[in-house]
N, C-alpha and C positions, 0 to 999 in steps of 0.2 A: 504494500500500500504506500508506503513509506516512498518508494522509487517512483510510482505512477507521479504521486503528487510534484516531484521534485522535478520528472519532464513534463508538465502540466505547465509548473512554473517559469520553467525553460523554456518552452514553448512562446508562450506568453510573453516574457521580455524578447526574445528574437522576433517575432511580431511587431513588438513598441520601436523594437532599435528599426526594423525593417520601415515603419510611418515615418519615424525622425530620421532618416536617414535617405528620404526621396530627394530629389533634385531640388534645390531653388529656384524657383522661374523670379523673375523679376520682379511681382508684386512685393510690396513691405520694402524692397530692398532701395528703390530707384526715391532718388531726393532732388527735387530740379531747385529748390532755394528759393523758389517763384513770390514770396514776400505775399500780401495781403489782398486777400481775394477781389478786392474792390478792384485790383490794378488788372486782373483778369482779362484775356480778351473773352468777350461770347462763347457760348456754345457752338450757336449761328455758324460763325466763323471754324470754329472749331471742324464742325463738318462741313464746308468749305476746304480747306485744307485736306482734308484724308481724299475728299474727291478728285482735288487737283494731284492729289500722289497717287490717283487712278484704281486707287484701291474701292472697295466694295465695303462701305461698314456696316458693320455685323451689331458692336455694342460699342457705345462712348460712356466713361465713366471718371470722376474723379480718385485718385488712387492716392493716398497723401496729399502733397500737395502738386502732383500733375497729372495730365490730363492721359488715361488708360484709352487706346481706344483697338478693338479687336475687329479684325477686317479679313478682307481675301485679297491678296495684289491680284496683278495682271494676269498672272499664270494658275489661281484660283486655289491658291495655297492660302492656310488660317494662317494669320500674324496676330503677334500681338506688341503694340507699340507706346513710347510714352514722347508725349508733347510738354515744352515748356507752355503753361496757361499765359504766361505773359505775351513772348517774343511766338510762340508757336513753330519755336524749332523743332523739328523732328530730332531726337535725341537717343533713343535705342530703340531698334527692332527687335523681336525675339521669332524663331521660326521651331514647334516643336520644343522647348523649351531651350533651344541655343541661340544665345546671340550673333547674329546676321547682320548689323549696321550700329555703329557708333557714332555718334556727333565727335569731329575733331576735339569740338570746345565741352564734349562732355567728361569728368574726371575717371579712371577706370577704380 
């Protein structure tokens, strides 16, 4: 009985370590510094911008302080991207949960 419980237990934490130990994608992580929401561009705008990047959007979201937004490019692949709310630079793509595109001016 003694042993059952002991790989139960085992199990169990290998499990917990296997959830904590999935991949980072982007969310939580990405900080654009974007200052106080007032200074914000639109949303409006917001999708403006993903259209002119010819992408398809799927979902726009505020993710901290910038701007989430999940799309399909041209070749009809899911992305998932983060915009400065101010300037509305494109800032990181992620494809899959890898990074695909960096802003020169964004820090790694």
């Amino acid at each position: 009985m003694h042993n059952k419980v002991y790989r139960l237990a085992l199990a169990a934490i290998a499990g917990a370590t296997l959830l904590t130990a999935a991949p980072a994608y982007a969310d939580g992580n990405v900080q654009c510094k974007s200052g106080p929401v007032k200074n914000w561009k639109p949303i409006a705008k917001m999708k403006k911008k993903v259209w002119m990047e010819g992408w398809e959007l799927l979902k726009l979201q505020v993710e901290g302080d910038c701007y989430e937004v999940y799309a399909r490019n041209e070749s009809g692949q899911s992305i998932e991207a983060f915009f400065h709310p101010v300037t509305l630079e494109k800032l990181l793509v992620y494809r899959r949960g890898s990074e695909i595109y960096r802003s020169p001016t964004f820090p790694k």
